[in-house]
Jmol script that loads the backbone (N, CA, C; Angstrom):
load data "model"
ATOM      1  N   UNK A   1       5.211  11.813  11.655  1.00  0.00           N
ATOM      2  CA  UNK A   1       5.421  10.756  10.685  1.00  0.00           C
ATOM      3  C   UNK A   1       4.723  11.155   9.388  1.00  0.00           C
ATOM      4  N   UNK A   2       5.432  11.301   8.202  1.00  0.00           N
ATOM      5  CA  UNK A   2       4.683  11.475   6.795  1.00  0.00           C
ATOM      6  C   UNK A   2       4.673   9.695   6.058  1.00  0.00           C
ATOM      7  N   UNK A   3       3.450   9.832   5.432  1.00  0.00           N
ATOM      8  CA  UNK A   3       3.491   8.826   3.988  1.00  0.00           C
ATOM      9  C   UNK A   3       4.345   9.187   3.194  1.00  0.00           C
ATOM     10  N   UNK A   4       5.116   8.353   2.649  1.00  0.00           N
ATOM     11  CA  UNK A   4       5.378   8.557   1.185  1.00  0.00           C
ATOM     12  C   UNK A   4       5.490   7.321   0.461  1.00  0.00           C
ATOM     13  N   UNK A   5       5.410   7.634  -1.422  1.00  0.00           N
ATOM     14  CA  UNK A   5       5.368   6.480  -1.908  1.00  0.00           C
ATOM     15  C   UNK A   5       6.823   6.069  -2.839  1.00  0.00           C
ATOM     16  N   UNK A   6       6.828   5.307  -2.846  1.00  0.00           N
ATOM     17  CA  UNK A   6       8.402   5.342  -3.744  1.00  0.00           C
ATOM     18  C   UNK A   6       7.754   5.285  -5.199  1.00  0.00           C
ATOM     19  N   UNK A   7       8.809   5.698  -6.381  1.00  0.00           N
ATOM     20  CA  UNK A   7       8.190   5.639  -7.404  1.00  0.00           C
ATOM     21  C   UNK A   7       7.344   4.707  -7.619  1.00  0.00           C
ATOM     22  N   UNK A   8       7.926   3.412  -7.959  1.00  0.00           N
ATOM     23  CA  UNK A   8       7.463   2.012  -8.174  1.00  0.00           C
ATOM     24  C   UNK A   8       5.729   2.113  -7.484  1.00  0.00           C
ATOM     25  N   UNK A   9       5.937   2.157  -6.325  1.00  0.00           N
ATOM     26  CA  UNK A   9       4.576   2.427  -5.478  1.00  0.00           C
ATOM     27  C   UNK A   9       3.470   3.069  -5.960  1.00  0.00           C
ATOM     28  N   UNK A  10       3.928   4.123  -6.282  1.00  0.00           N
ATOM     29  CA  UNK A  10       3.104   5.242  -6.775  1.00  0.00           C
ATOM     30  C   UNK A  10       2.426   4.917  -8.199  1.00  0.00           C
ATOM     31  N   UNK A  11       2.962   4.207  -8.845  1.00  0.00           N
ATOM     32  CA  UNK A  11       2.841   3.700 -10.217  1.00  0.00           C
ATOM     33  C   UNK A  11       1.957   2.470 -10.067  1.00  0.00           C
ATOM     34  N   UNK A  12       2.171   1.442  -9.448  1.00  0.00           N
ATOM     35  CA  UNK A  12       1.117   0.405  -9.498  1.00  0.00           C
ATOM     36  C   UNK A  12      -0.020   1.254  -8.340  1.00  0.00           C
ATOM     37  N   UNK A  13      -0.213   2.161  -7.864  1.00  0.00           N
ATOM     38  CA  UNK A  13      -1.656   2.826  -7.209  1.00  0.00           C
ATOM     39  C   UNK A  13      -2.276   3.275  -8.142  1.00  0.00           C
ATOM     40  N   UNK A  14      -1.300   4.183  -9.026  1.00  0.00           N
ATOM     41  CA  UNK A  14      -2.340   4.730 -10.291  1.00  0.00           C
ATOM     42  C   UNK A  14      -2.624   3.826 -11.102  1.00  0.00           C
ATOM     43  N   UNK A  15      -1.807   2.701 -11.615  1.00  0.00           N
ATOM     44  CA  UNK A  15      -2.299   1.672 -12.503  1.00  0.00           C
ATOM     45  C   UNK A  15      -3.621   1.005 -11.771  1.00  0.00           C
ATOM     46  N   UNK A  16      -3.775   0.917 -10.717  1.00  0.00           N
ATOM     47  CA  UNK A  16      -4.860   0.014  -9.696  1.00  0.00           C
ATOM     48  C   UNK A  16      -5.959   0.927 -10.020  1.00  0.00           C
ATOM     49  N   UNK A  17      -5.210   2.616  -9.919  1.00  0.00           N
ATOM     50  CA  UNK A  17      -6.850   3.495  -9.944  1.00  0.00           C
ATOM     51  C   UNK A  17      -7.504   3.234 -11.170  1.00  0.00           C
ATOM     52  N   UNK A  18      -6.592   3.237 -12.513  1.00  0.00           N
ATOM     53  CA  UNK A  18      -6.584   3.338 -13.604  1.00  0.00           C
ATOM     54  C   UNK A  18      -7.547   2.039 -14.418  1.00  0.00           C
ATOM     55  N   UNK A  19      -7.463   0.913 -13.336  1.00  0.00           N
ATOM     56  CA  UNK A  19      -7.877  -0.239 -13.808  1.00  0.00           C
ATOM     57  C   UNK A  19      -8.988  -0.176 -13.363  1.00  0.00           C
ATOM     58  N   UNK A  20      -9.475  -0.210 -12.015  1.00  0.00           N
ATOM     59  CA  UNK A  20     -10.676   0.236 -11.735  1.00  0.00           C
ATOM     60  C   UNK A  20     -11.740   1.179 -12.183  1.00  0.00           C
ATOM     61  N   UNK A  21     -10.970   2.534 -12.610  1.00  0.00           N
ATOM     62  CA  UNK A  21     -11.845   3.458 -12.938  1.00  0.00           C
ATOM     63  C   UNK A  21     -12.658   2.800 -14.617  1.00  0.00           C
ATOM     64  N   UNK A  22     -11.741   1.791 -15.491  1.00  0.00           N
ATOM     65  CA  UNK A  22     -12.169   1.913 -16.757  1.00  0.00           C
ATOM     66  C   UNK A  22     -13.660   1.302 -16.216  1.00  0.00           C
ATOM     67  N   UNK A  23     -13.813   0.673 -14.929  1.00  0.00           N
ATOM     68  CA  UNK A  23     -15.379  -0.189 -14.991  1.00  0.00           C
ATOM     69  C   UNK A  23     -15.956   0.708 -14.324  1.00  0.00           C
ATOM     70  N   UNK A  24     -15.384   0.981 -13.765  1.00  0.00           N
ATOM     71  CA  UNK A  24     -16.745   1.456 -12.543  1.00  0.00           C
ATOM     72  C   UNK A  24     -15.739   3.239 -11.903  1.00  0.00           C
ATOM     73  N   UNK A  25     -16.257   4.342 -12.413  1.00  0.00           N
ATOM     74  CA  UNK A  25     -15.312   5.405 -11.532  1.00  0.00           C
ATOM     75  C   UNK A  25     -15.816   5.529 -10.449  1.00  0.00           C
ATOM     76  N   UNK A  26     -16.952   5.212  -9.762  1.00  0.00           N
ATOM     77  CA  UNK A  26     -17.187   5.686  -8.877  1.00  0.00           C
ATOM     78  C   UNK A  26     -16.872   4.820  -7.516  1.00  0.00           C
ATOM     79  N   UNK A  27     -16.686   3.602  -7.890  1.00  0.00           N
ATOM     80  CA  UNK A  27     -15.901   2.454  -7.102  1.00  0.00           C
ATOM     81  C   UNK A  27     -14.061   2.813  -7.404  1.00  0.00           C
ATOM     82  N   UNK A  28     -13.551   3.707  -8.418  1.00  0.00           N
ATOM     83  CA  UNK A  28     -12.280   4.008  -8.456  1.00  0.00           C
ATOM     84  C   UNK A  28     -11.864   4.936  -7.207  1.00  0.00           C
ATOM     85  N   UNK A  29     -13.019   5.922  -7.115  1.00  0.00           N
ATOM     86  CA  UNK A  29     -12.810   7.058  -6.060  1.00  0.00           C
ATOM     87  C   UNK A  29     -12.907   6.529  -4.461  1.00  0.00           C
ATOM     88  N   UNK A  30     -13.867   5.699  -4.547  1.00  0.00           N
ATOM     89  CA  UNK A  30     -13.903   4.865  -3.141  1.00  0.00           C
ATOM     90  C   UNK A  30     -12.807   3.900  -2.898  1.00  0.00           C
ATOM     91  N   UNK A  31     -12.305   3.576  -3.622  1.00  0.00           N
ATOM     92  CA  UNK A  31     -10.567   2.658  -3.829  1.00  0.00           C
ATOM     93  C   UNK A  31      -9.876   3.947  -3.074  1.00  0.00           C
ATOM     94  N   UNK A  32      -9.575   4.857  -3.692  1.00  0.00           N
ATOM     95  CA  UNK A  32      -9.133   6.049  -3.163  1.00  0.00           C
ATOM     96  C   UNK A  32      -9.034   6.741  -1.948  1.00  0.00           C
ATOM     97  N   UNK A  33     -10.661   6.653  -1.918  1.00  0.00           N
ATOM     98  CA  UNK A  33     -10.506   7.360  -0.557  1.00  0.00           C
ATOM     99  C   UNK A  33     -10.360   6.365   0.289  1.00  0.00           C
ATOM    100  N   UNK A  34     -10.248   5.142   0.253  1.00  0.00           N
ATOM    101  CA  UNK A  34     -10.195   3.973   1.373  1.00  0.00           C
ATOM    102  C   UNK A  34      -9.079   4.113   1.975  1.00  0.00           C
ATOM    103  N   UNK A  35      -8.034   4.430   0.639  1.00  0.00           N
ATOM    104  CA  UNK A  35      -6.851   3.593   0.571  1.00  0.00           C
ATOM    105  C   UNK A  35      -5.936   5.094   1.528  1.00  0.00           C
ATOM    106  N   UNK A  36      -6.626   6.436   1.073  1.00  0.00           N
ATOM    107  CA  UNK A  36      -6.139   7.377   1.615  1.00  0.00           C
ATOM    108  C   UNK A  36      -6.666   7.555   3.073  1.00  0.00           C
ATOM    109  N   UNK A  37      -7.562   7.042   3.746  1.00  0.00           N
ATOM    110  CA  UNK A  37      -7.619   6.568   5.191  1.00  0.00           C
ATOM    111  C   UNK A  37      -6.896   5.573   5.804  1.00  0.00           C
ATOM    112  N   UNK A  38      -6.500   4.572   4.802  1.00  0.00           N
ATOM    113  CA  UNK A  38      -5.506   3.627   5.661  1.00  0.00           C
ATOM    114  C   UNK A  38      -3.974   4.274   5.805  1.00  0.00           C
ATOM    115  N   UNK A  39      -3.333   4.835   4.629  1.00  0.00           N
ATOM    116  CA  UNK A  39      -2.605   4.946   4.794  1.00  0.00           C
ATOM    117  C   UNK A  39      -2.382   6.184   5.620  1.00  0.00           C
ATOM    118  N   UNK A  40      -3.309   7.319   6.079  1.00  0.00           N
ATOM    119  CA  UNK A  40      -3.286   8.643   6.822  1.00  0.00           C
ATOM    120  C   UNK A  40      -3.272   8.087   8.657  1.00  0.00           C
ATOM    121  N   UNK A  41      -4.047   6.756   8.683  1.00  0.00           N
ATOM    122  CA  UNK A  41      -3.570   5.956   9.958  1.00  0.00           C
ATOM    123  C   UNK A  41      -2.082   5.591  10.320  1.00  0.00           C
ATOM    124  N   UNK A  42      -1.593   5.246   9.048  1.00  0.00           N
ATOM    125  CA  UNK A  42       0.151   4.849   9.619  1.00  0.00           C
ATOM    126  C   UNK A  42       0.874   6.455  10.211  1.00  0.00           C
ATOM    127  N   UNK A  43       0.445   7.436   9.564  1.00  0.00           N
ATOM    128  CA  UNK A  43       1.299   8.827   9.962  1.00  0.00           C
ATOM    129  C   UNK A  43       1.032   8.930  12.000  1.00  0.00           C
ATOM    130  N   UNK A  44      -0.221   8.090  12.470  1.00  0.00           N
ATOM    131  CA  UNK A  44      -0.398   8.187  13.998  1.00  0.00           C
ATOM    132  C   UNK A  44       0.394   6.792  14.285  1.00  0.00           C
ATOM    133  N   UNK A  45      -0.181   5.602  13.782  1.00  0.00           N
ATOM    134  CA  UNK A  45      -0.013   3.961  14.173  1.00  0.00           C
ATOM    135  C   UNK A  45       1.271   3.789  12.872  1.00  0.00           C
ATOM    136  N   UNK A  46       2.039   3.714  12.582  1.00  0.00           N
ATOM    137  CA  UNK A  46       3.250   3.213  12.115  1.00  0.00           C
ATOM    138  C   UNK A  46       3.282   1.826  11.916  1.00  0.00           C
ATOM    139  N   UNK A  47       2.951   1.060  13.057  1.00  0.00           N
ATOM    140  CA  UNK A  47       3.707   0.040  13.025  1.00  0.00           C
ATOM    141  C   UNK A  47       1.770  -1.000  13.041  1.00  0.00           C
ATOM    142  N   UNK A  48       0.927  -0.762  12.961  1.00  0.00           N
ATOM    143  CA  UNK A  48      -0.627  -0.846  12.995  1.00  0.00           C
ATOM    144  C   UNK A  48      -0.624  -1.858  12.085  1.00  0.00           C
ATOM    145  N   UNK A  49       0.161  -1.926  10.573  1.00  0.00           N
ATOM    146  CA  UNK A  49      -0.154  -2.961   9.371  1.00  0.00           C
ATOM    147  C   UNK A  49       0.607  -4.154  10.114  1.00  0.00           C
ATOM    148  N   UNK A  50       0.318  -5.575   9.321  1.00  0.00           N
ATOM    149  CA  UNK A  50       1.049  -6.647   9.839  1.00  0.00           C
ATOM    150  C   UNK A  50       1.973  -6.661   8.899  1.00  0.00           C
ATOM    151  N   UNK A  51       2.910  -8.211   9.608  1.00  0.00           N
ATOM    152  CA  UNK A  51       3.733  -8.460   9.040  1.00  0.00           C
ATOM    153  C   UNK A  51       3.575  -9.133   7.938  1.00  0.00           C
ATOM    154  N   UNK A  52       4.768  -8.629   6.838  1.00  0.00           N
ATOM    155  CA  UNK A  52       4.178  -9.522   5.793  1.00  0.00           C
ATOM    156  C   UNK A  52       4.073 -11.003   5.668  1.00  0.00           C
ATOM    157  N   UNK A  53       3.450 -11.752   5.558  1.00  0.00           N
ATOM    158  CA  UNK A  53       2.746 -13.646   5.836  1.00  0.00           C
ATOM    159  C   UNK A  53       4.195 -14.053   5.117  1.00  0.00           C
ATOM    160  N   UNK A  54       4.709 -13.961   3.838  1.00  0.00           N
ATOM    161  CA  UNK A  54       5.054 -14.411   3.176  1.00  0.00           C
ATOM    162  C   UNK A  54       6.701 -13.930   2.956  1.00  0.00           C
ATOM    163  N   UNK A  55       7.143 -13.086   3.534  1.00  0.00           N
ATOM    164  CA  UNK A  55       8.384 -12.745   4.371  1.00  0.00           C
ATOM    165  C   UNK A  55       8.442 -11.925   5.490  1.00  0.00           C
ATOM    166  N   UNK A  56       8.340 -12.865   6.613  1.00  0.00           N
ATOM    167  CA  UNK A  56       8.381 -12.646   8.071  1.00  0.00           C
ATOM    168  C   UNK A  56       9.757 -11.868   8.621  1.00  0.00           C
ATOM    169  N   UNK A  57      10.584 -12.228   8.066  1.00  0.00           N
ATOM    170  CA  UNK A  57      11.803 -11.611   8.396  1.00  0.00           C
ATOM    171  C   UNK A  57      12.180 -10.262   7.867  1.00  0.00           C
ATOM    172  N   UNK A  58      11.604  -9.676   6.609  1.00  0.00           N
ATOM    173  CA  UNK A  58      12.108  -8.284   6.400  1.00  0.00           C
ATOM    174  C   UNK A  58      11.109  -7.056   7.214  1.00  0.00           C
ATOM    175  N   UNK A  59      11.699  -5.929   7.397  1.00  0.00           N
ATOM    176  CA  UNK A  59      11.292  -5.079   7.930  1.00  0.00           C
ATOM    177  C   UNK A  59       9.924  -4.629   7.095  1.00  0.00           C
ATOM    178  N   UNK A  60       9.451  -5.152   6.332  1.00  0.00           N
ATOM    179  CA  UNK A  60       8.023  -4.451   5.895  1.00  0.00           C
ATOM    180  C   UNK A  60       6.605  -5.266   6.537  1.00  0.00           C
ATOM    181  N   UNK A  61       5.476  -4.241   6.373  1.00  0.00           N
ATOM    182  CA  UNK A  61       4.298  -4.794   7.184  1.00  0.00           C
ATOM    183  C   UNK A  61       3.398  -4.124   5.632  1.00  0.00           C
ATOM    184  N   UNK A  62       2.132  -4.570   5.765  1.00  0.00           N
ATOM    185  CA  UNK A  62       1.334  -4.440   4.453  1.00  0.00           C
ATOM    186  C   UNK A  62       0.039  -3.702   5.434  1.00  0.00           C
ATOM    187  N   UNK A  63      -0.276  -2.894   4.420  1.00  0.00           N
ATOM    188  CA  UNK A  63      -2.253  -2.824   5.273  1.00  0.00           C
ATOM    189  C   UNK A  63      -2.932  -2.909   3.551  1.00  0.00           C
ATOM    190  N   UNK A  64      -3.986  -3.831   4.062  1.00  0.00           N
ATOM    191  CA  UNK A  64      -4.810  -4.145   3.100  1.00  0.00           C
ATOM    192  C   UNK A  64      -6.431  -3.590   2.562  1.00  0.00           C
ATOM    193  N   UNK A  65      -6.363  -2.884   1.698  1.00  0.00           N
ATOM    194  CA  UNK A  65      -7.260  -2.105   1.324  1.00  0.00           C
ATOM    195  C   UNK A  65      -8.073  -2.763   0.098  1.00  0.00           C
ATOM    196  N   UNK A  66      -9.111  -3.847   0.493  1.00  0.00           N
ATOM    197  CA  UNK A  66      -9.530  -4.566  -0.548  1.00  0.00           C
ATOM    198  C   UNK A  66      -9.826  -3.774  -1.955  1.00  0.00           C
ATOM    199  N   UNK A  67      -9.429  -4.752  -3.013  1.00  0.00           N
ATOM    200  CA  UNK A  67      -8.687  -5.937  -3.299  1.00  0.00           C
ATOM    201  C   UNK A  67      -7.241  -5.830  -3.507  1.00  0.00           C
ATOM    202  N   UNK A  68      -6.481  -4.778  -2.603  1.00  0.00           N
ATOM    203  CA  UNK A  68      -5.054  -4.595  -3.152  1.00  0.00           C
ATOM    204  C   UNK A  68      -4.294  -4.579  -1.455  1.00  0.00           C
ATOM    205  N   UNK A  69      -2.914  -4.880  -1.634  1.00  0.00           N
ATOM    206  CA  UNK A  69      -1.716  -4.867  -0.802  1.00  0.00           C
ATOM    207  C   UNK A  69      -1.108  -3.475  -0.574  1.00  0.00           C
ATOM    208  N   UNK A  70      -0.639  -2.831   0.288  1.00  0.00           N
ATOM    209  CA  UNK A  70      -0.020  -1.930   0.114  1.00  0.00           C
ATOM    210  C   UNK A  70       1.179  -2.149   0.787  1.00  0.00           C
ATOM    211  N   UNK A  71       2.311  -2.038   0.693  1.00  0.00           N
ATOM    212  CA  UNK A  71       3.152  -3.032   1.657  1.00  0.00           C
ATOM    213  C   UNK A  71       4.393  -1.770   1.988  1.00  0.00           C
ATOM    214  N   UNK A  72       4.726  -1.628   2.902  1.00  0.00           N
ATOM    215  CA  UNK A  72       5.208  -0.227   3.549  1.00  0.00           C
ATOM    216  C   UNK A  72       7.089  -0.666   4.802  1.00  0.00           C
ATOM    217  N   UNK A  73       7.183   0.485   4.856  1.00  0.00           N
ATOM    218  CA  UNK A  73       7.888   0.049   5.936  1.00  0.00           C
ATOM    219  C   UNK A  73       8.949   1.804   6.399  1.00  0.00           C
ATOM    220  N   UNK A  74       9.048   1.598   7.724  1.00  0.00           N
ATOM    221  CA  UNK A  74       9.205   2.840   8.666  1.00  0.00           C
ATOM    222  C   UNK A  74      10.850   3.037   8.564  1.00  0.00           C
ATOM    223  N   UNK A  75      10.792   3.975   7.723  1.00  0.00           N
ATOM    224  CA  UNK A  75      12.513   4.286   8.259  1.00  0.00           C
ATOM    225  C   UNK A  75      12.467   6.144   8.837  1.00  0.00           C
ATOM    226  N   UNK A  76      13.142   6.135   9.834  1.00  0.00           N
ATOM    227  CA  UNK A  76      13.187   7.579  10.752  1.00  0.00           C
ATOM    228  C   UNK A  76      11.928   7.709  10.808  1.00  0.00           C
ATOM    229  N   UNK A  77      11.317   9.248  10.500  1.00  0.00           N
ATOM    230  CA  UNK A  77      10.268   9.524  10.874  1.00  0.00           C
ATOM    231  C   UNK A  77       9.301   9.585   9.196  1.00  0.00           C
ATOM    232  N   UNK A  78       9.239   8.910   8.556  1.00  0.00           N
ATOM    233  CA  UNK A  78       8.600   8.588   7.106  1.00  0.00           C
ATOM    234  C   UNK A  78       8.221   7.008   7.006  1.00  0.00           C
ATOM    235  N   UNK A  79       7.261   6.910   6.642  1.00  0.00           N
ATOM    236  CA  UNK A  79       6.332   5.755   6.442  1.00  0.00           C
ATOM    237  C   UNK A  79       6.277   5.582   4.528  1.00  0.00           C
ATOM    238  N   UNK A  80       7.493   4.351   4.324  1.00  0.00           N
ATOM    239  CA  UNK A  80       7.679   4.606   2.811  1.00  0.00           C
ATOM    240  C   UNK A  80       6.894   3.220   2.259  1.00  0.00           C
ATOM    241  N   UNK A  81       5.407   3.602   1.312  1.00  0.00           N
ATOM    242  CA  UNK A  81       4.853   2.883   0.661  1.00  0.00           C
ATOM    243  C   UNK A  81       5.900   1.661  -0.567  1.00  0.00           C
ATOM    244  N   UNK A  82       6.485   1.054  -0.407  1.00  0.00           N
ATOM    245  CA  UNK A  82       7.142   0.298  -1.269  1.00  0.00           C
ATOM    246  C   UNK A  82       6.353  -0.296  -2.243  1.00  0.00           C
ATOM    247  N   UNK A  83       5.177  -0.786  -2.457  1.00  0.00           N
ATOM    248  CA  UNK A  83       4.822  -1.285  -3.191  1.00  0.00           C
ATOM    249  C   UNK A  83       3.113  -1.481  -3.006  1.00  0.00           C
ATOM    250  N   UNK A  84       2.329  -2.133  -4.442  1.00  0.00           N
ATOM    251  CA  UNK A  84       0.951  -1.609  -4.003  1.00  0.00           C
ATOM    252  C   UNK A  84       0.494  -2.836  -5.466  1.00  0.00           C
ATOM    253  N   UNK A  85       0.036  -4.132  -4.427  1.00  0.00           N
ATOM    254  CA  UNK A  85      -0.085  -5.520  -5.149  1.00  0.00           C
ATOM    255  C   UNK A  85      -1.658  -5.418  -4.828  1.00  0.00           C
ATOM    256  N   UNK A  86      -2.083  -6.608  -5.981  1.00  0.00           N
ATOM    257  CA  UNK A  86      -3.508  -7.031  -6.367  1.00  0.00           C
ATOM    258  C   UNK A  86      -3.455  -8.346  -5.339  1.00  0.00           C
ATOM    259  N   UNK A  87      -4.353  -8.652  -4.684  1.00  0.00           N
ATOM    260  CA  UNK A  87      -4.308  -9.382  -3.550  1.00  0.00           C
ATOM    261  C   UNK A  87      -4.443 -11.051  -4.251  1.00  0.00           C
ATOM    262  N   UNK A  88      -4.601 -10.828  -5.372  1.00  0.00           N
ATOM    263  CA  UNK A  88      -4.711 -12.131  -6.227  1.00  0.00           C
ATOM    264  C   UNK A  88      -3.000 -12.443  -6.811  1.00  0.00           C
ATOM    265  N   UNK A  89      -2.074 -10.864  -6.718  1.00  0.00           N
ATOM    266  CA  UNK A  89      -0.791 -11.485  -7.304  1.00  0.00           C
ATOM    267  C   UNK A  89       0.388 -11.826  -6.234  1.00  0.00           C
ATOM    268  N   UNK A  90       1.063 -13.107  -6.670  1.00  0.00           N
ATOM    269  CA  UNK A  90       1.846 -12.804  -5.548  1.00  0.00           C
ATOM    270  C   UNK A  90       3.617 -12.128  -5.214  1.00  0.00           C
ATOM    271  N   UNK A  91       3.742 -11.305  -4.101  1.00  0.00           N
ATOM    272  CA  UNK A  91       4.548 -10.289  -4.361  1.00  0.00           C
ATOM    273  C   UNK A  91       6.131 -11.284  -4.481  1.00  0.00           C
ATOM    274  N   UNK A  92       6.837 -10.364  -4.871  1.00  0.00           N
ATOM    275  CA  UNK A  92       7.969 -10.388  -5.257  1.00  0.00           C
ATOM    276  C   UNK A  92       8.668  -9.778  -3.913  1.00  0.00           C
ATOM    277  N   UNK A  93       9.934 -10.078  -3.413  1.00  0.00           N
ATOM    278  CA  UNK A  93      10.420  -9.831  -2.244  1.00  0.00           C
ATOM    279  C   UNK A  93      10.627  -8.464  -2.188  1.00  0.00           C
ATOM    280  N   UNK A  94       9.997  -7.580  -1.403  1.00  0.00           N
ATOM    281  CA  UNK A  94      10.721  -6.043  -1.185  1.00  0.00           C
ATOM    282  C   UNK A  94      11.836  -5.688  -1.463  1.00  0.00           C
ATOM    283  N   UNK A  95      12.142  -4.458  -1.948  1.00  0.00           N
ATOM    284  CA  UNK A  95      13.447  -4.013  -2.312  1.00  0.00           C
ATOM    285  C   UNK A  95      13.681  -3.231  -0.899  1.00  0.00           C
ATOM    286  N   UNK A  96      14.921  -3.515   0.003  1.00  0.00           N
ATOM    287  CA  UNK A  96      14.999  -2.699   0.903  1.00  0.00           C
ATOM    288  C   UNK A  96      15.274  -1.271   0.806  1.00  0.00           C
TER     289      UNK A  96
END
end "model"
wireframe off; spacefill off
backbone 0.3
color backbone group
């Protein structure tokens, strides 16, 4: 099983790093490496994040890497990061 991020994804992680780093870099890098242990767990546990609270019915599950969402979902053998929310905003329905 690989990670990957879809564009969109990839773009609000660096904006998240980006926001963090202007206060504090050394709390940016620990964002980082958190976030790169949770998500190096889905490549064994796949299915490990929950479901998302707030649409139960689509195929995505989130793992949460305080203070942000990462919200994912398994197609074949790839684990595709869809999106990567501030736990204060609330998400917009997954794009399948």
């Amino acid at each position: 099983m690989r990670v990957r991020f879809t564009p969109s994804a990839r773009a609000g992680f660096l904006s998240a790093l980006a926001y963090i780093r202007q206060d504090k870099p050394a709390a940016a890098a620990e964002f980082r490496a958190q976030a790169g242990r949770s998500l190096l767990r889905l490549e064994q546990f796949p299915n490990s994040g929950r479901v998302l609270p707030e649409f139960p019915d689509l195929p995505f599950r989130e793992v949460i890497v305080p203070p942000y969402r990462f919200f994912y979902r398994v197609k074949g053998k790839t684990v595709w990061v869809a999106g990567v929310w501030h736990t204060a905003q609330l998400p917009e329905e997954p794009e399948a």
